[in-house]
DOROPA-203841 format. One record per residue: residue in three letters; residue number from 1; x, y, z of N, C-alpha, C, O in turn. Coordinates in nm, 4 decimals. Example, Ala and Ser with C-alpha at 12.3 -4.5 7.8 and 13.67 -1.06 7.14 Angstrom:
<pts>
@code: Ala	pos: 1	n_east: 1.3190	n_north: -0.5690	n_up: 0.7800	ca_east: 1.2300	ca_north: -0.4500	ca_up: 0.7800	c_east: 1.3200	c_north: -0.3300	c_up: 0.7800	o_east: 1.4236	o_north: -0.3319	o_up: 0.8465
@code: Ser	pos: 2	n_east: 1.2850	n_north: -0.2250	n_up: 0.7080	ca_east: 1.3670	ca_north: -0.1060	ca_up: 0.7140	c_east: 1.2900	c_north: 0.0030	c_up: 0.7870	o_east: 1.3409	o_north: 0.1138	o_up: 0.8039
</pts>
This chain:
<pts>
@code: Unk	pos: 1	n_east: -6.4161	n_north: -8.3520	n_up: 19.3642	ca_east: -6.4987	ca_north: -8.4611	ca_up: 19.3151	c_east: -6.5378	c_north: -8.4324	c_up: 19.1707	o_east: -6.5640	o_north: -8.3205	o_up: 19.1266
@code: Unk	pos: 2	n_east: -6.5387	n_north: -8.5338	n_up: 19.1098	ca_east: -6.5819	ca_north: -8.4825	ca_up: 18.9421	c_east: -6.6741	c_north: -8.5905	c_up: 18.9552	o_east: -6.6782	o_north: -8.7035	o_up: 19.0040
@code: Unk	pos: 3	n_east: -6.7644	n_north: -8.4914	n_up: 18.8766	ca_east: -6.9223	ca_north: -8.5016	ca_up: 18.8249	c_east: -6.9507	c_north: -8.5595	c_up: 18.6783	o_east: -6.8630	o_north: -8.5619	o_up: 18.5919
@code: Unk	pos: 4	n_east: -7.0677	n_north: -8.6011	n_up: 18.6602	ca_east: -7.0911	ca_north: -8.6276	ca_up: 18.4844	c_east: -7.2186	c_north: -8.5414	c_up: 18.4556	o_east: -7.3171	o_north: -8.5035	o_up: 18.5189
@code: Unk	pos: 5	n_east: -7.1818	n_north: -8.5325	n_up: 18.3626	ca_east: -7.2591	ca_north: -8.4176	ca_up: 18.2510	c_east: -7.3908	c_north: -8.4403	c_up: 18.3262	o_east: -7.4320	o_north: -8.3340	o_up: 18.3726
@code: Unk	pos: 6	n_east: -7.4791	n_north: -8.5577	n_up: 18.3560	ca_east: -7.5703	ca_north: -8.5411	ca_up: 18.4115	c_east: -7.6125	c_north: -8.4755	c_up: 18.5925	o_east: -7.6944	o_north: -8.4020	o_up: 18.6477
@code: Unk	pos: 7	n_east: -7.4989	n_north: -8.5577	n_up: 18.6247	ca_east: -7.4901	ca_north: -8.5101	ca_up: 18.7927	c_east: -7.4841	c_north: -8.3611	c_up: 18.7765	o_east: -7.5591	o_north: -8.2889	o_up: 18.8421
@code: Unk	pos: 8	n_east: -7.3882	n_north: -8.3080	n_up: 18.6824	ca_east: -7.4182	ca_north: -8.1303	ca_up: 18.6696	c_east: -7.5424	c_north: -8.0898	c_up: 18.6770	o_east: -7.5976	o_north: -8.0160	o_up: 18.7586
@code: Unk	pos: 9	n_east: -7.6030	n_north: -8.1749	n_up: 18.5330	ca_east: -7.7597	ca_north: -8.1087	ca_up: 18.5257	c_east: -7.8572	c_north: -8.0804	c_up: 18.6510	o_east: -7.9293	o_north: -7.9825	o_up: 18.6701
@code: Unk	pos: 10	n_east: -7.8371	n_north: -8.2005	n_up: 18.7343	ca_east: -7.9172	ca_north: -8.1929	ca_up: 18.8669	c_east: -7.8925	c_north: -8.1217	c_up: 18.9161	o_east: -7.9857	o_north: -8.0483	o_up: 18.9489
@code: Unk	pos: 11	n_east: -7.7757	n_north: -8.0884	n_up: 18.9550	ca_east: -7.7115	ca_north: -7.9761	ca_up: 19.0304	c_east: -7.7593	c_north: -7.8449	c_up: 18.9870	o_east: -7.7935	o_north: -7.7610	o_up: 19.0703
@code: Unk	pos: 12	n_east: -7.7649	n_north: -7.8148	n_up: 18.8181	ca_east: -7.8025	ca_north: -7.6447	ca_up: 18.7889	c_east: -7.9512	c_north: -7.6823	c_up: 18.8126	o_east: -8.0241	o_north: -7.5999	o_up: 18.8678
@code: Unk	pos: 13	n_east: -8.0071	n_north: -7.8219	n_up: 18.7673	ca_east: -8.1829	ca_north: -7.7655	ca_up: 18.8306	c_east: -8.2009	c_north: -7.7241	c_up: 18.9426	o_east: -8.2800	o_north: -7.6352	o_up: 18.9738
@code: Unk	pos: 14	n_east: -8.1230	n_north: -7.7897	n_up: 19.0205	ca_east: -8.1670	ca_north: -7.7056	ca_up: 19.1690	c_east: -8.1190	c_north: -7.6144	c_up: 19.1791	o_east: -8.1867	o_north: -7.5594	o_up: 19.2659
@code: Unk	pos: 15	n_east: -8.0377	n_north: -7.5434	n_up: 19.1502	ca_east: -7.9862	ca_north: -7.3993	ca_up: 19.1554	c_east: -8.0867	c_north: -7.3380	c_up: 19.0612	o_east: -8.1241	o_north: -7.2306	o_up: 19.1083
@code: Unk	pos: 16	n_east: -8.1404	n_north: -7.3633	n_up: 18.9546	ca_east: -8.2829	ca_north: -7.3046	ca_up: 18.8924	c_east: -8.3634	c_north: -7.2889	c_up: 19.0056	o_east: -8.3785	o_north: -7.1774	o_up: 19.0555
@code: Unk	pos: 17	n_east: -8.4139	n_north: -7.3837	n_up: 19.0489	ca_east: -8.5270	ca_north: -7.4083	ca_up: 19.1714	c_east: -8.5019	c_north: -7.2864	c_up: 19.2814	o_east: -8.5870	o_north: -7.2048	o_up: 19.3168
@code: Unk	pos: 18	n_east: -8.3804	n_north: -7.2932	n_up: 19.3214	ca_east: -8.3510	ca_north: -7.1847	ca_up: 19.4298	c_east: -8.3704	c_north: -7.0346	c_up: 19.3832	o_east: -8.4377	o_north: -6.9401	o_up: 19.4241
@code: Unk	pos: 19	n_east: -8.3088	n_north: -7.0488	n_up: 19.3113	ca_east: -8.2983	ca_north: -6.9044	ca_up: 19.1958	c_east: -8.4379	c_north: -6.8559	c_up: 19.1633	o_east: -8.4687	o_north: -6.7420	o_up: 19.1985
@code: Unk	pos: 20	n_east: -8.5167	n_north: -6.9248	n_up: 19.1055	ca_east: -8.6558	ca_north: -6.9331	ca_up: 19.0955	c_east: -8.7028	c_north: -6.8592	c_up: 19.2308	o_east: -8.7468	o_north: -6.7457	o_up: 19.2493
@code: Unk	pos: 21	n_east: -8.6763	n_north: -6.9693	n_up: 19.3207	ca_east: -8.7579	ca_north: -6.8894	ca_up: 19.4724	c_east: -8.7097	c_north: -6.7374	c_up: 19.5047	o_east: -8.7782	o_north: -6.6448	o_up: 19.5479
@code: Unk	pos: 22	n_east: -8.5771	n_north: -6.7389	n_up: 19.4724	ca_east: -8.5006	ca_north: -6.5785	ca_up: 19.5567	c_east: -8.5027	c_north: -6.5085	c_up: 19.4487	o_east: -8.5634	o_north: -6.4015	o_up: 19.4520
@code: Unk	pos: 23	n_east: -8.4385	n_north: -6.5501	n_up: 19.3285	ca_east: -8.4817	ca_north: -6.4409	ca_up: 19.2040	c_east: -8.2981	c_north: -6.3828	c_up: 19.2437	o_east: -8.2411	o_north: -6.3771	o_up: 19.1347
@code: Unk	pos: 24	n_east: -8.1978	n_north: -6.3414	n_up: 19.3600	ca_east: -8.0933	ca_north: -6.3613	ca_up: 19.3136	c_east: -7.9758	c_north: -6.4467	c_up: 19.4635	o_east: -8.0310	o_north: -6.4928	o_up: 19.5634
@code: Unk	pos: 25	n_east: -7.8997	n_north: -6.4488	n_up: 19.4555	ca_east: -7.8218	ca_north: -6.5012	ca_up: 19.5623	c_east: -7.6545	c_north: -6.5227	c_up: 19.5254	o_east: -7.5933	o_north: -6.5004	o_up: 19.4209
@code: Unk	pos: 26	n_east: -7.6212	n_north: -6.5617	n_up: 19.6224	ca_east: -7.4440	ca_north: -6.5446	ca_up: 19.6143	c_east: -7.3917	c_north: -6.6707	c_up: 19.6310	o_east: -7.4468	o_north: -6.7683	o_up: 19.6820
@code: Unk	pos: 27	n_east: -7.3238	n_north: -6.6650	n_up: 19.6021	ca_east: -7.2498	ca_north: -6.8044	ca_up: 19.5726	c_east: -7.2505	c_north: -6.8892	c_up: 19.6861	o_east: -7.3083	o_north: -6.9975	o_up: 19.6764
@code: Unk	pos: 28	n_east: -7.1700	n_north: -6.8422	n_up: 19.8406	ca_east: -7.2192	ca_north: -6.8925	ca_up: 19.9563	c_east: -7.3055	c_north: -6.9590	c_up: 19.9692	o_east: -7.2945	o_north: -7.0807	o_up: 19.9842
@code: Unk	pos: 29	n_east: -7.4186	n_north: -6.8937	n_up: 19.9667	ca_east: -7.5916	ca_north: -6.8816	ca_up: 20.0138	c_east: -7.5727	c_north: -7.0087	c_up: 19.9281	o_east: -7.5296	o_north: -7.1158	o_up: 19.9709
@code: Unk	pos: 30	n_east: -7.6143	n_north: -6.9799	n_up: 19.7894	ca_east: -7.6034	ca_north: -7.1362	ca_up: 19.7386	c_east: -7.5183	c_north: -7.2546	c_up: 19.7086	o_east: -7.5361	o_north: -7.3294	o_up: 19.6125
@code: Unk	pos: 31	n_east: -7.3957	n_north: -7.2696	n_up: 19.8252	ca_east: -7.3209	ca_north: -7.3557	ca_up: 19.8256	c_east: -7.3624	c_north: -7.4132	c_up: 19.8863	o_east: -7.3776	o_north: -7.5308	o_up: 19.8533
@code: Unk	pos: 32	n_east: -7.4166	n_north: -7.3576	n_up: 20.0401	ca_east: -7.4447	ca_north: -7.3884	ca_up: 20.1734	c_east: -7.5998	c_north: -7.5044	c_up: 20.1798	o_east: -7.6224	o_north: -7.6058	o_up: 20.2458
@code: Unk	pos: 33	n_east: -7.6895	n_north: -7.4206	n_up: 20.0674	ca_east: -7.8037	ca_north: -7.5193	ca_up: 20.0394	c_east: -7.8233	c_north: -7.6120	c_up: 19.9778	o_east: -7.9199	o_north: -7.6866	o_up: 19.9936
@code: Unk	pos: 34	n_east: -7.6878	n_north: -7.6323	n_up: 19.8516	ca_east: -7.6794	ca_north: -7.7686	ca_up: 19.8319	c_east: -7.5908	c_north: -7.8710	c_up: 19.9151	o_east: -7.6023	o_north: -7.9933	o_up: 19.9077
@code: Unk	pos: 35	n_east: -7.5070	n_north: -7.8073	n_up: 19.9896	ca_east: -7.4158	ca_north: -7.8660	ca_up: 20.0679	c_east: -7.4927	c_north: -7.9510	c_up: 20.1611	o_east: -7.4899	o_north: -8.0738	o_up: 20.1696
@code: Unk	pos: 36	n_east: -7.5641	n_north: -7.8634	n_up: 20.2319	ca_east: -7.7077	ca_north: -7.9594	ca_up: 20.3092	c_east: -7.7634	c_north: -8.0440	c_up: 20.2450	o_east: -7.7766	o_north: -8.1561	o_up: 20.2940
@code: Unk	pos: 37	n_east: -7.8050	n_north: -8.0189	n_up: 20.1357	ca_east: -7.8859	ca_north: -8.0914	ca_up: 20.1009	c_east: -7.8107	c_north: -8.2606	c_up: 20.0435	o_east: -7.8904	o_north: -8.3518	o_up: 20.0217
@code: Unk	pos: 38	n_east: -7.6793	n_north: -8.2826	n_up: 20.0269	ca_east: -7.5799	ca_north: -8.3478	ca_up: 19.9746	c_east: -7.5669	c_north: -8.3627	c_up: 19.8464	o_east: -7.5380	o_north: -8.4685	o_up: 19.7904
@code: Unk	pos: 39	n_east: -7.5887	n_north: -8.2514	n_up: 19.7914	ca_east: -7.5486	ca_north: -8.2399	ca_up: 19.6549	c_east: -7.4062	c_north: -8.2668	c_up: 19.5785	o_east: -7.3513	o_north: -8.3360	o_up: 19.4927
@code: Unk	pos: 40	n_east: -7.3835	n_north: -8.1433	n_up: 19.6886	ca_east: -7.1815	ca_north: -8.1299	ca_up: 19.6555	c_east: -7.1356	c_north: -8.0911	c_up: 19.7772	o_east: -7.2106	o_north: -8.0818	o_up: 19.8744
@code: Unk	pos: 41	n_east: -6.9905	n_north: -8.0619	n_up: 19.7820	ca_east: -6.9422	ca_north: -8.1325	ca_up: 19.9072	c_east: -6.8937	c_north: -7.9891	c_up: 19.8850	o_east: -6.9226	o_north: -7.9411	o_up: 19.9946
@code: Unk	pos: 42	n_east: -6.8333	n_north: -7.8791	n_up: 19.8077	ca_east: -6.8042	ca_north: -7.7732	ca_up: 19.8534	c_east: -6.8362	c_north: -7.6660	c_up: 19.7571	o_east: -6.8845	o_north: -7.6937	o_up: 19.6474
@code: Unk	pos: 43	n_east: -6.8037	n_north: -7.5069	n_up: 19.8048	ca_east: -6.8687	ca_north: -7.4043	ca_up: 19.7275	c_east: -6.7731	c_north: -7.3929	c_up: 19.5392	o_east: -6.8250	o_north: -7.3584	o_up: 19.4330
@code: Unk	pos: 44	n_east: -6.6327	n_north: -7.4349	n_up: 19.5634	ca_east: -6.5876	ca_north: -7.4687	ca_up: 19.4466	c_east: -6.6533	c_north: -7.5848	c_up: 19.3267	o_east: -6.6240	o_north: -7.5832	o_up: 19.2071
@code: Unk	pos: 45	n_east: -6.7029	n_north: -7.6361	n_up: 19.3616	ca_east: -6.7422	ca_north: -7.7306	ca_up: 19.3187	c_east: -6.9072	c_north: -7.6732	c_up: 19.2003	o_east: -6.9424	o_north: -7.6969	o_up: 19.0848
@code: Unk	pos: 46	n_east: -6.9705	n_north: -7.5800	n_up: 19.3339	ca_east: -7.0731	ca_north: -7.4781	ca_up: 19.2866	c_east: -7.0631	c_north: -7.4171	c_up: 19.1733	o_east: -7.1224	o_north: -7.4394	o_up: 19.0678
@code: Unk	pos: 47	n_east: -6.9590	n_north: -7.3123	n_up: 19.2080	ca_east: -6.8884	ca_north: -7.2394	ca_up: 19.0953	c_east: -6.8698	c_north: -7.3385	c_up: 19.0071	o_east: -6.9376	o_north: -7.3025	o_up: 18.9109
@code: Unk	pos: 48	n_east: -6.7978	n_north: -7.4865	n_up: 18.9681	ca_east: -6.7766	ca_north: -7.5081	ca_up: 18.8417	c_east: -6.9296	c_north: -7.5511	c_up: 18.7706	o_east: -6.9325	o_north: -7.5710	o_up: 18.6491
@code: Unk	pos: 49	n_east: -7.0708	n_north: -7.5657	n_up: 18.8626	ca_east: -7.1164	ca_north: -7.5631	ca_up: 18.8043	c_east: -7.1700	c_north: -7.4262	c_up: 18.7140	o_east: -7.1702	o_north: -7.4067	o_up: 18.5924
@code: Unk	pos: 50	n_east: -7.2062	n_north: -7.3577	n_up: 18.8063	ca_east: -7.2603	ca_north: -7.2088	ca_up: 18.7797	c_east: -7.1389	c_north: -7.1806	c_up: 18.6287	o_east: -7.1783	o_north: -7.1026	o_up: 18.5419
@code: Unk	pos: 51	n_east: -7.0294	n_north: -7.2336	n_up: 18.6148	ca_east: -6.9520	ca_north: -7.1886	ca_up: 18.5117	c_east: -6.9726	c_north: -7.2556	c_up: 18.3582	o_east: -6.9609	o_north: -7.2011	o_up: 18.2485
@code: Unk	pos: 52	n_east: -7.0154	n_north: -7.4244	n_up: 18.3998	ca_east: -7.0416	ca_north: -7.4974	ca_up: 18.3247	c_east: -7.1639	c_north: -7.4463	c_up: 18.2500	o_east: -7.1821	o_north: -7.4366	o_up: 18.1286
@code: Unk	pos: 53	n_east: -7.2613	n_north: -7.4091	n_up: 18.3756	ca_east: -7.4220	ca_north: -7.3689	ca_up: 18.2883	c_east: -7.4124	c_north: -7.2400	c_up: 18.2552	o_east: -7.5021	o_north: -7.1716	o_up: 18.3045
@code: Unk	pos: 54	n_east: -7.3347	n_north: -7.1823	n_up: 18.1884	ca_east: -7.3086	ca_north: -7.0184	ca_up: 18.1795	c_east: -7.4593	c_north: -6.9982	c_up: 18.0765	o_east: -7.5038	o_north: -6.8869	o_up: 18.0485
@code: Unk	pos: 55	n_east: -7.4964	n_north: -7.0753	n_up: 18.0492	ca_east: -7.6471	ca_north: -7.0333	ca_up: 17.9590	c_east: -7.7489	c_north: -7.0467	c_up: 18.0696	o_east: -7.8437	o_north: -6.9829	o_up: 18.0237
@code: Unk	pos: 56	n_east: -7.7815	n_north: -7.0865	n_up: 18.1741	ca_east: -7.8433	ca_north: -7.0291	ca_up: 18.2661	c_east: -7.8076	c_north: -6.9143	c_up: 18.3862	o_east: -7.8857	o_north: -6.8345	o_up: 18.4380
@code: Unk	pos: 57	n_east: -7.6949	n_north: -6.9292	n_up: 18.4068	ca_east: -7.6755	ca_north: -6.8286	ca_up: 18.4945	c_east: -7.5689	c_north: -6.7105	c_up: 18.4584	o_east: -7.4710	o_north: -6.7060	o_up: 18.3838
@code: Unk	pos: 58	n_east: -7.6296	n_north: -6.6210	n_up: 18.5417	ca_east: -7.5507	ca_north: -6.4835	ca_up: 18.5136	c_east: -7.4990	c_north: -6.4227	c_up: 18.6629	o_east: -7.5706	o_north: -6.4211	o_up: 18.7630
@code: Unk	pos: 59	n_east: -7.3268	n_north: -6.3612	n_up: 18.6556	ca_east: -7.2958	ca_north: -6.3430	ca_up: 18.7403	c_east: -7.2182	c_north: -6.2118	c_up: 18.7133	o_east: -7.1086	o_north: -6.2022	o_up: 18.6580
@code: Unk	pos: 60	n_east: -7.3196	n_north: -6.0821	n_up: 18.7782	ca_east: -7.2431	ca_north: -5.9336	ca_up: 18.8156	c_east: -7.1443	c_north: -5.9175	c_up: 18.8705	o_east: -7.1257	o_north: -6.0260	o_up: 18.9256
@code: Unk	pos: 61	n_east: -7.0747	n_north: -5.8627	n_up: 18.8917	ca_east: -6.9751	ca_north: -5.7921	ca_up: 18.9228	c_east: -6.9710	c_north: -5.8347	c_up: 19.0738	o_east: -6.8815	o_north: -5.9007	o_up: 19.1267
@code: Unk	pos: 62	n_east: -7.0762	n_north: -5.7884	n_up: 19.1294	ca_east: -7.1010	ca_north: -5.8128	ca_up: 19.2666	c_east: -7.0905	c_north: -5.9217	c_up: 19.3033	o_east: -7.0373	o_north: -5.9238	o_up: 19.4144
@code: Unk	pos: 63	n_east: -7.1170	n_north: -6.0270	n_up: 19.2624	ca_east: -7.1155	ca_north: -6.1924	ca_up: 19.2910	c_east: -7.2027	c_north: -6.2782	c_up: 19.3214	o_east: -7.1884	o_north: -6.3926	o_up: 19.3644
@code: Unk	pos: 64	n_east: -7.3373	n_north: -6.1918	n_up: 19.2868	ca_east: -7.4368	ca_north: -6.2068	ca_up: 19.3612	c_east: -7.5200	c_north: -6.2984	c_up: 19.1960	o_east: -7.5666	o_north: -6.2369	o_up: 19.1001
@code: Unk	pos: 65	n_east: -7.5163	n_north: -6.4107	n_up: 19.2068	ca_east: -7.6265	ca_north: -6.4936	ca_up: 19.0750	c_east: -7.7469	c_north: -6.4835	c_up: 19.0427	o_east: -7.8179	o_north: -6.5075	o_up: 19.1404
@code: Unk	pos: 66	n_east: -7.8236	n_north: -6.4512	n_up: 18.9221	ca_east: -7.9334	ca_north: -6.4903	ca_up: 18.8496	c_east: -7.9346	c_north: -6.5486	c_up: 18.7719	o_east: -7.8340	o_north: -6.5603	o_up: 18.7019
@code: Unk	pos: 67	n_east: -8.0469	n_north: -6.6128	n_up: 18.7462	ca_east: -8.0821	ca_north: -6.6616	ca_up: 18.6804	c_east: -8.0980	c_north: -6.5455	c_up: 18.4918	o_east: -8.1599	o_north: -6.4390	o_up: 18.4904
@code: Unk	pos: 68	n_east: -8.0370	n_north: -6.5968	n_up: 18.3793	ca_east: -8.0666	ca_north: -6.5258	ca_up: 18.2435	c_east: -8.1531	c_north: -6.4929	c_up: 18.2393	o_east: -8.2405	o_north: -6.5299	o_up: 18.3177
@code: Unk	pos: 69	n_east: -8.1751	n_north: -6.3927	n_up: 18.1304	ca_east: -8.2993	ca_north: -6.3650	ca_up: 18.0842	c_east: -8.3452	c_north: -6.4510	c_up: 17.9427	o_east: -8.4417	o_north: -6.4013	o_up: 17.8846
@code: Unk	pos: 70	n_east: -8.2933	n_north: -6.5603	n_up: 17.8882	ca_east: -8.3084	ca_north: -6.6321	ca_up: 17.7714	c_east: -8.3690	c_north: -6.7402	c_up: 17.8553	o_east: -8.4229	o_north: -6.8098	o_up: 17.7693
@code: Unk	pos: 71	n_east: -8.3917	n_north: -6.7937	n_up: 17.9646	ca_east: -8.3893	ca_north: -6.9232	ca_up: 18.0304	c_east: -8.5359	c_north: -6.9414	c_up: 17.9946	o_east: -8.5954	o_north: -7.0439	o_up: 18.0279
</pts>
């Protein structure tokens, strides 16, 4: 499914929001909670955001996401 520049934005606020609450999480974990929630329809979809907002999020080695430290 392709998104517009704004539908992204919604999408990384709530991944802020989540991120915010857990402080870090994995890609899964937050596919699964927007998936519920009907955000996006799959965890690829996640990732292109998490890739798009590379100025909010940061992703270790491990795979596990935070939120930057510039945010």
């Amino acid at each position: 499914m392709k998104y517009t520049k704004e539908e992204m934005d919604v999408i990384a606020e709530r991944i802020v929001e989540l991120l915010n609450e857990k402080e870090e999480m994995r890609l899964g974990k937050i596919a699964k909670v927007l998936i519920h929630s009907g955000l996006v329809e799959s965890s690829y979809e996640v990732d292109k955001v998490l890739k798009y907002r590379k100025d909010l999020f940061v992703s270790p080695k491990m795979g596990i996401w935070t939120l930057s430290e510039t945010e």
